[in-house]
KOLGUDO-164725 format. One record per residue: x, y, z of N, C-alpha, C in turn. Coordinates in steps of 0.2 Angstrom, whole numbers, padded with zeros to 4 digits, always signed. Example, Ala and Ser with C-alpha at 12.3 -4.5 7.8 and 13.67 -1.06 7.14 Angstrom:
% KOLGUDO-164725
+0066-0028+0039+0062-0022+0039+0066-0016+0039;+0064-0011+0035+0068-0005+0036+0064+0000+0039;
END
This chain:
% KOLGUDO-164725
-0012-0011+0328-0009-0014+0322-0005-0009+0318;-0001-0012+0315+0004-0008+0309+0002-0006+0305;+0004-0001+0299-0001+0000+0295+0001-0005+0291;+0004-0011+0289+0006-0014+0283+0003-0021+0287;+0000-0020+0293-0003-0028+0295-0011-0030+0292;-0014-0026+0290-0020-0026+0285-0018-0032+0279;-0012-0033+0277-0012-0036+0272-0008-0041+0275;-0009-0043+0280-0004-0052+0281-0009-0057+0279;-0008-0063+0279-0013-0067+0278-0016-0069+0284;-0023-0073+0285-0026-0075+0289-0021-0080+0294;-0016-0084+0289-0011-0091+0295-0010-0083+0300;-0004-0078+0295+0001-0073+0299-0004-0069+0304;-0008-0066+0303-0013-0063+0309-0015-0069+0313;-0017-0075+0314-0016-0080+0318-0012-0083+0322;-0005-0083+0319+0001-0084+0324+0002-0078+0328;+0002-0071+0323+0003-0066+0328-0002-0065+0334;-0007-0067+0333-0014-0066+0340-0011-0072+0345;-0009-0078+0343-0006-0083+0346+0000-0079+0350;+0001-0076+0350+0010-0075+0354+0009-0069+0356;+0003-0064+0356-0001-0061+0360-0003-0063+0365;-0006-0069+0364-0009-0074+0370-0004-0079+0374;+0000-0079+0370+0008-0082+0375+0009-0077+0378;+0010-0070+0378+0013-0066+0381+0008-0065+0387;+0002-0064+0386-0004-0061+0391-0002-0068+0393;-0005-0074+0395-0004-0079+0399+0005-0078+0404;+0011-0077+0400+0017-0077+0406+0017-0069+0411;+0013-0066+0407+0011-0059+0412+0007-0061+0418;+0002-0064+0416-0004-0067+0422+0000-0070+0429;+0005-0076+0425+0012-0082+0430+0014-0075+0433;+0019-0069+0431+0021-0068+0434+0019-0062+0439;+0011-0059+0438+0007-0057+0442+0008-0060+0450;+0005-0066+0449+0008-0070+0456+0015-0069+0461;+0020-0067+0458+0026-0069+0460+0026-0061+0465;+0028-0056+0464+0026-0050+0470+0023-0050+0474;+0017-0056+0472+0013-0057+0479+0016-0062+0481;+0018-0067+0479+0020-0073+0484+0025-0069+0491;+0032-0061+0486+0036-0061+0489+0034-0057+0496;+0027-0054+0492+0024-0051+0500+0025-0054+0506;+0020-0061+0505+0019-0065+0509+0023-0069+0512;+0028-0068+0508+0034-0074+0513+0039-0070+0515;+0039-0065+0514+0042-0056+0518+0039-0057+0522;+0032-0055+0524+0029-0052+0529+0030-0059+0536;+0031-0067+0534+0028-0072+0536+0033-0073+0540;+0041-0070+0534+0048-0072+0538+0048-0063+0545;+0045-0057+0546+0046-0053+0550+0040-0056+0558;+0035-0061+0555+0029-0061+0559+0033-0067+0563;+0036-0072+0559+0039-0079+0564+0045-0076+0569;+0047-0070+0567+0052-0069+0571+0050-0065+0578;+0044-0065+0578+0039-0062+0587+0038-0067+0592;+0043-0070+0595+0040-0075+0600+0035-0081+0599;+0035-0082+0593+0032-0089+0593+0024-0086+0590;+0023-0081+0591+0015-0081+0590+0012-0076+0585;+0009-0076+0578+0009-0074+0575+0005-0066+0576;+0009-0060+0573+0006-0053+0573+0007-0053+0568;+0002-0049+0565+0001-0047+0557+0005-0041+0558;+0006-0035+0561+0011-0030+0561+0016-0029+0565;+0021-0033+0563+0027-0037+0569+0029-0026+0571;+0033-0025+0578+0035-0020+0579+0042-0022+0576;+0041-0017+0572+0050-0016+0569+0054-0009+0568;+0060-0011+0568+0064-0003+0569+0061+0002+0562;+0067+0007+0564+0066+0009+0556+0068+0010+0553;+0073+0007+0553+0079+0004+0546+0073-0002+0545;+0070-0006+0547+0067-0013+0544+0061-0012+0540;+0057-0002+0544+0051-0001+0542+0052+0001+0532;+0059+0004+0533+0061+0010+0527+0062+0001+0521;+0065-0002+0525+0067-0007+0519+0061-0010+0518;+0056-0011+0522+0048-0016+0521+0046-0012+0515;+0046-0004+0517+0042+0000+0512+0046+0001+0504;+0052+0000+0504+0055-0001+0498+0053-0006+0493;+0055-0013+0499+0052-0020+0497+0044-0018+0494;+0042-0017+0497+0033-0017+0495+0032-0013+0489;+0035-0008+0489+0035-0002+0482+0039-0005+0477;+0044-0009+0476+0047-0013+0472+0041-0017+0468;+0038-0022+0474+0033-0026+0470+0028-0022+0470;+0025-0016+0471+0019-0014+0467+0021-0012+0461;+0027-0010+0460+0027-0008+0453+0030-0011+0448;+0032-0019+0452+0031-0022+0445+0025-0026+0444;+0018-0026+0449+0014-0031+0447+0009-0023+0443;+0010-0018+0443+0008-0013+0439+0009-0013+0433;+0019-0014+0433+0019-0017+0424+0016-0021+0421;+0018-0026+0426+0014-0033+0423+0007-0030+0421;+0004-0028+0423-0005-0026+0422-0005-0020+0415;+0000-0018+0416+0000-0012+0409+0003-0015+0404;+0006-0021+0405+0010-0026+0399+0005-0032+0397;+0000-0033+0403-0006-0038+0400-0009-0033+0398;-0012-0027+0399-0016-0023+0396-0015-0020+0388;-0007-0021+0386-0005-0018+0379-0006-0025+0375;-0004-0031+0378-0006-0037+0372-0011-0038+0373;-0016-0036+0377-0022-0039+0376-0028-0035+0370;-0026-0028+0369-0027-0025+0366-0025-0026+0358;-0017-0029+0359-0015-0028+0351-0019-0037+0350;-0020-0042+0355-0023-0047+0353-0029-0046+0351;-0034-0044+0355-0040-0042+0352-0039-0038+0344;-0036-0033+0341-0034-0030+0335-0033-0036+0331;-0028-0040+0331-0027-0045+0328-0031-0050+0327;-0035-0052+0331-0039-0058+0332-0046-0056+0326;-0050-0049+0328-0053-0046+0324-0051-0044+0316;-0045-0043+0315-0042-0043+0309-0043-0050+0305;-0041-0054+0309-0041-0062+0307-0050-0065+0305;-0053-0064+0310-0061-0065+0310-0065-0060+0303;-0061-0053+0302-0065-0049+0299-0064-0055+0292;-0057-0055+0290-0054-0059+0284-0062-0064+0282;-0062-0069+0285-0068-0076+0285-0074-0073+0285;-0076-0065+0289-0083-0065+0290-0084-0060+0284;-0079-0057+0280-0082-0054+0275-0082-0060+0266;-0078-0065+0270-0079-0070+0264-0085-0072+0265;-0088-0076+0269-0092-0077+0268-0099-0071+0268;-0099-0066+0268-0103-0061+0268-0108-0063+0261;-0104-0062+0256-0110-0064+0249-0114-0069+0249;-0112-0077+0253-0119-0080+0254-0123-0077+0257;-0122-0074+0264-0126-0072+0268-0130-0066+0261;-0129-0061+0261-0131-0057+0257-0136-0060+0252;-0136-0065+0248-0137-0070+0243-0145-0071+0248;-0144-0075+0255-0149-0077+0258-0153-0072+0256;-0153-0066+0259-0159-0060+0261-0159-0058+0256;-0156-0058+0249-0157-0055+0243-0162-0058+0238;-0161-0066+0240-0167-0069+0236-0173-0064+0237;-0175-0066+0244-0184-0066+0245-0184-0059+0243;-0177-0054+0244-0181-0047+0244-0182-0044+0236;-0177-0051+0231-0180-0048+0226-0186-0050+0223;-0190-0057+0225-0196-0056+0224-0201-0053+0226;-0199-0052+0232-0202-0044+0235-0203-0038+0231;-0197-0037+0228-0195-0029+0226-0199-0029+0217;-0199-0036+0215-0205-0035+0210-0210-0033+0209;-0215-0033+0215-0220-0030+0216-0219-0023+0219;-0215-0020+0218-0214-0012+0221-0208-0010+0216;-0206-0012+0212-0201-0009+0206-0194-0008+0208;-0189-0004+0205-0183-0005+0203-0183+0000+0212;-0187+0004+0211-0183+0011+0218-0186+0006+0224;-0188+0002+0225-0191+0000+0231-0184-0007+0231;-0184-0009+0226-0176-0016+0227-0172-0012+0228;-0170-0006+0226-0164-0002+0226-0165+0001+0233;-0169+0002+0235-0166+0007+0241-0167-0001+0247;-0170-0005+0247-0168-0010+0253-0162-0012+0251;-0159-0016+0247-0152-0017+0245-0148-0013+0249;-0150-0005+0248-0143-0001+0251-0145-0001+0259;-0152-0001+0257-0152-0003+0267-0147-0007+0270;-0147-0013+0268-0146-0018+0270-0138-0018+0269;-0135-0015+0263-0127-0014+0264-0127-0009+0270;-0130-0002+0273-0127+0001+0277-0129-0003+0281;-0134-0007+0283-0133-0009+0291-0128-0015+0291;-0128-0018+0286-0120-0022+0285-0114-0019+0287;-0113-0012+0285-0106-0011+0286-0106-0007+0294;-0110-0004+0295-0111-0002+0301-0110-0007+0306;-0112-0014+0307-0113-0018+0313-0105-0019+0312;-0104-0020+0304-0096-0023+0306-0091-0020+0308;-0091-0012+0306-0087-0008+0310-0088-0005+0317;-0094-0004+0319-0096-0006+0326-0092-0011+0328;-0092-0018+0325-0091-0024+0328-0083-0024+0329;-0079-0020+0325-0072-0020+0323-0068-0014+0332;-0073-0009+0331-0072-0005+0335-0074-0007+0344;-0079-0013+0343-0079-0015+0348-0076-0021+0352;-0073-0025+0346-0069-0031+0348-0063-0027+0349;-0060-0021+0347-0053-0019+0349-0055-0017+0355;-0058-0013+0358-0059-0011+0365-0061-0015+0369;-0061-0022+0367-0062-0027+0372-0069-0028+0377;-0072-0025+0373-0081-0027+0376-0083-0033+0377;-0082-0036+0369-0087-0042+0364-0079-0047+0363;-0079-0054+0366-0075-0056+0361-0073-0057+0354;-0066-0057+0351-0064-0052+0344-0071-0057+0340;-0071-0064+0340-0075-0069+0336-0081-0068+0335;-0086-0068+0338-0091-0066+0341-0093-0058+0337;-0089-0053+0338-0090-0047+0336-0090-0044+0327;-0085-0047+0324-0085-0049+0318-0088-0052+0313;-0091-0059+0317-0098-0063+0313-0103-0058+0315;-0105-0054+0317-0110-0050+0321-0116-0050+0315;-0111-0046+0311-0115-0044+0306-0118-0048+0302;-0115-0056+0300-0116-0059+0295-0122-0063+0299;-0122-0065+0306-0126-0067+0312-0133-0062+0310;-0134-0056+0311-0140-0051+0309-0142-0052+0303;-0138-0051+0296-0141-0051+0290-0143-0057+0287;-0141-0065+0290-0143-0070+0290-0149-0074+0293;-0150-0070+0299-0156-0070+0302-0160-0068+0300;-0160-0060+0296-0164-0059+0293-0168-0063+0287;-0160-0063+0282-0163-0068+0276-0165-0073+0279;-0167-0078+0283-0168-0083+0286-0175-0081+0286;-0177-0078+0288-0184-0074+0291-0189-0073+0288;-0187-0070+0281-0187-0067+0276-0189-0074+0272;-0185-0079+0271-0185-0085+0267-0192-0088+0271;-0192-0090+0277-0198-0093+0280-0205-0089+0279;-0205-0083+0280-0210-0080+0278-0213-0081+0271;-0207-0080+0266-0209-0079+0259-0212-0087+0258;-0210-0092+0263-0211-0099+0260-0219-0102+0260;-0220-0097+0268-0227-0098+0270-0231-0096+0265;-0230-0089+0262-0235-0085+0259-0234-0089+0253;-0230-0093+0250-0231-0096+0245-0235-0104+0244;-0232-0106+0252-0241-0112+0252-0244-0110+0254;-0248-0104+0257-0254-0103+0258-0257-0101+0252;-0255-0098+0245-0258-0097+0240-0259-0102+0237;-0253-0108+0236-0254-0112+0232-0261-0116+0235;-0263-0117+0239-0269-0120+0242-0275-0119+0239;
END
């Protein structure tokens, strides 16, 4: 990413991961095309042996030098092709993650809100140093997963989607966890 693409909006990070994803998809189409030419080379040198099919027609070597030129032509553009899917697939993962980070740190404060209720009634019973230090717990494994999660969707491990929510996936789980436990202990007292 550029460094002034941090501040596009969500649509403009969107379109740009989209035209990423048009470029990787006409790379993939055009993957095919050097092989096909192999193949209809190779078919038009084999139909010319008497009728019977040889995989390694005998040919001069004017025919050998021009096969090997033809063949080396198409490996190195189905090599471009491969390092031209491999550079949009990287800037699309970047941008798809850019686009995901936007929504999944918006949402971040309910998630946080979830696991903050129970832990502050929790943290009554053990004072301000006991609320205070799981809150920052709970910010460091926050930001931790999500730059993990950033660092991992660019490398293309994790889908960009998927890796971005990661975090808010863990801390809400946890609030969730947290909220179910706190609930129980609260009807089994009331009884």
């Amino acid at each position: 990413m550029r460094s002034g693409d941090t501040e596009l909006s969500a649509s403009e990070l969107l379109v740009i991961g989209n035209e990423f994803s048009r470029r990787i998809s006409a790379s993939e189409k055009l993957i095919n095309q050097p092989l096909e030419k192999v193949g209809m080379r190779m078919a038009e040198m084999s139909s010319g042996s008497s009728g019977k099919q040889v995989i390694l027609p005998n040919l001069s070597g004017k025919q050998k030098a021009e096969t090997a030129v033809f063949v080396e032509r198409q490996i190195a553009q189905l090599d471009g092709e491969l390092q031209s899917i491999e550079a949009n697939r990287n800037m699309y993962n970047r941008y798809m993650a850019a686009y995901h980070k936007k929504y999944a740190l918006s949402l971040a404060c309910f998630v946080f809100v979830l696991a903050g209720a129970p832990l502050g009634v929790l943290a009554r019973r053990g004072g301000f140093g006991v609320g205070a230090s799981i809150s920052l717990l709970f910010f460091v494994l926050y930001w931790t997963i999500m730059i993990s999660g950033a660092k991992i969707a660019e490398r293309g491990v994790l889908d960009p989607m998927l890796s971005m929510w990661l975090a808010n996936i863990v801390i809400a789980s946890i609030g969730i966890g947290l909220v179910i436990s706190l609930t129980g202990a609260v009807f089994n007292t009331s009884r």
